[in-house]
C-alpha positions in Angstrom: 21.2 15.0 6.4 23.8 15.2 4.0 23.6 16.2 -0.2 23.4 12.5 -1.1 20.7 11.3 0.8 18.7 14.5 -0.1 19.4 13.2 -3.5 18.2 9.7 -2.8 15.1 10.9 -1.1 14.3 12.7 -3.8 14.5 10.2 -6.3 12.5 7.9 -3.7 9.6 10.6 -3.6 8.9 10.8 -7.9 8.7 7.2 -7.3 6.0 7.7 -4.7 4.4 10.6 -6.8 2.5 8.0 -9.2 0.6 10.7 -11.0 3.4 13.4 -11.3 2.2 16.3 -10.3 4.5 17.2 -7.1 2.5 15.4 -4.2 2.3 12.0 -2.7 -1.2 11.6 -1.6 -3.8 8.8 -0.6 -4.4 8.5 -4.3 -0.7 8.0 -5.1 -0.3 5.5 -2.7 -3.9 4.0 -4.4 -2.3 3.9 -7.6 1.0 2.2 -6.3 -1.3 -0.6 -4.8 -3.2 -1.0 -7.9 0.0 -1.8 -9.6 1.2 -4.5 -7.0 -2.3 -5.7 -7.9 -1.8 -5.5 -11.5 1.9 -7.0 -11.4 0.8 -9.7 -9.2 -1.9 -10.6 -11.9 -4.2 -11.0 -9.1 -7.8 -10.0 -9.4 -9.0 -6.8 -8.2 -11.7 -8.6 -5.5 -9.1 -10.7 -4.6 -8.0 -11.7 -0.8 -4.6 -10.6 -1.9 -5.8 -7.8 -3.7 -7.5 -6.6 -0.2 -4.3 -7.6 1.5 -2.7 -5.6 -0.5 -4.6 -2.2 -0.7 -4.8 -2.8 3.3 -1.1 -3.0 4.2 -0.6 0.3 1.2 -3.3 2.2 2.9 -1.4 1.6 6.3 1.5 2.8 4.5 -0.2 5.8 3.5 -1.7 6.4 7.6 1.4 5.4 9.4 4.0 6.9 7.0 3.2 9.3 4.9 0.0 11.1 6.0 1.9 12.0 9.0 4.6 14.3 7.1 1.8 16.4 5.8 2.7 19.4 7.9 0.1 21.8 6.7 -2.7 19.5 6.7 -3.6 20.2 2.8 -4.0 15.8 1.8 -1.0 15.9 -0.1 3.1 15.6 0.7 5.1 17.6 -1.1 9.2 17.0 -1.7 9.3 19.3 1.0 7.8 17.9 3.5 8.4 14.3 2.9 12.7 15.2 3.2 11.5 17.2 6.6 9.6 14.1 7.7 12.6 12.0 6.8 14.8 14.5 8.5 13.0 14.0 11.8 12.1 10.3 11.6 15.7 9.2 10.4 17.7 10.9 12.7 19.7 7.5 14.0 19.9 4.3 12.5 19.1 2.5 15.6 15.8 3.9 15.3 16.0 1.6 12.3 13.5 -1.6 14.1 11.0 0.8 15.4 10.9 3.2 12.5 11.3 1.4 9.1 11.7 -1.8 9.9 7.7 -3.0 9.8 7.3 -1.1 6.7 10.5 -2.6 4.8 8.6 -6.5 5.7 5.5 -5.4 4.2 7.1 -4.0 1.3 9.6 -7.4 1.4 6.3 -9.6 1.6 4.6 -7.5 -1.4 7.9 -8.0 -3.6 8.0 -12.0 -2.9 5.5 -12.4 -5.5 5.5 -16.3 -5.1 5.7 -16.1 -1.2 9.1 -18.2 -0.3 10.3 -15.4 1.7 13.0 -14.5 -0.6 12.7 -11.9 -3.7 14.2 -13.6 -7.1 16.0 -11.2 -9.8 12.3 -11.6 -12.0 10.4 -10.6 -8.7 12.6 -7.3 -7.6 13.2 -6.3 -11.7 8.9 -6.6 -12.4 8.0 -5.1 -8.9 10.7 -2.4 -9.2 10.3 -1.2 -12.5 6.3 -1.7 -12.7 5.6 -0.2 -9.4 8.7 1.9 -8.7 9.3 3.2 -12.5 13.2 1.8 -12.2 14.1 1.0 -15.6 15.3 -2.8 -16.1 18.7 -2.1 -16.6 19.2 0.0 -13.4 17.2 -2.6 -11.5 19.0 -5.9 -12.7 22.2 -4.0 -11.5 21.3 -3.0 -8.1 19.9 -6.7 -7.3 23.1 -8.4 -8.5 25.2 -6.0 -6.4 22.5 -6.3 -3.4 22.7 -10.4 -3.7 25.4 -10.1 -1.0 25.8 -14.2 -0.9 25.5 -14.4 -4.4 22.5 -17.4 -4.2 19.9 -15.5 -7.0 17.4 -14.1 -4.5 18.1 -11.4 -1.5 16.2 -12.7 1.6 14.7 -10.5 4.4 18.2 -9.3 5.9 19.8 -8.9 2.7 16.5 -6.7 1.8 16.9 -5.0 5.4 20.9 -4.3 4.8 19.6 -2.3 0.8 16.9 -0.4 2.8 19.2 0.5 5.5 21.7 1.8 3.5 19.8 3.7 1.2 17.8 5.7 4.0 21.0 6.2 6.7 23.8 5.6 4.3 26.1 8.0 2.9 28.2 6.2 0.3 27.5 7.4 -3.1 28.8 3.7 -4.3 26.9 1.5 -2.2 24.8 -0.5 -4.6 21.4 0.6 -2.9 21.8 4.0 -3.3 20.3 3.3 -6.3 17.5 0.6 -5.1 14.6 3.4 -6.0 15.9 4.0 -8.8 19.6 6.0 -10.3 20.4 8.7 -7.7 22.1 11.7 -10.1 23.2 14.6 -8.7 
């Protein structure tokens, strides 16, 4: 694990950590669903609103939960860039690992459903859910638009997550997909 992706993990976890206080827990990940809900405008008894806090929860069980090395509820920056450590070890790991959880996040981004994520769709989603300001998120979707058509479909989304978790290149435009990695 190298400095820069220490720093990117970082910044990934105080996007996770909804309510600030140093843990990502089931209520965090709550919270982060209720705000795909909210940005979605879709009604809290919804079908998607259940789709929703059903695919977040299995975020929470598959992912997350399983980081929590001393059992307490609750991930701390700690754990989570152990549990990153361990799980992210080779990039070819990538289809077993992240990919499932990079199309559910992809399918809750593409608000509309055409299986491609417009500029309106990754700045609302990433800056009401993720906390990355406009500015920072308009910049990384231009640079992540690889064949420059408006939208980034499902590889293009795969290629930003992909660097961002394995990569190393404090330039590549999705260091900064959860937000501008300083360090």
């Amino acid at each position: 694990m190298t400095a820069l992706q220490d720093l990117k993990y970082g910044q990934w976890f105080r996007g996770a950590d909804v309510d600030g206080d140093g843990f990502i827990t089931h209520r965090d990940v709550r919270m982060m669903s209720e705000r795909y809900i909210g940005a979605r405008g879709a009604a809290p008894d919804s079908t998607t609103a259940r789709m929703l806090v059903e695919r977040m929860d299995g975020f929470w069980t598959q992912v997350i939960a399983p980081m929590d090395q001393d059992g307490d509820g609750k991930v701390d920056l700690r754990e989570m860039t152990e549990g990153f450590k361990r799980a992210l070890t080779d990039a070819a790991l990538y289809p077993q690992q992240i990919e499932p959880v990079t199309d559910c996040f992809f399918d809750l981004v593409d608000l509309d459903g055409d299986g491609r994520i417009d500029r309106a769709e990754f700045q609302l989603m990433f800056d009401a859910v993720a906390g990355v300001p406009g500015e920072d998120s308009a910049a990384v979707f231009t640079a992540l638009d690889l064949d420059g058509s408006g939208a980034l479909d499902r590889a293009e989304f795969h290629r930003a997550v992909t660097e961002f978790f394995y990569g190393d290149d404090p330039h590549a435009p999705a260091t900064h997909l959860f937000g501008r990695v300083t360090g």
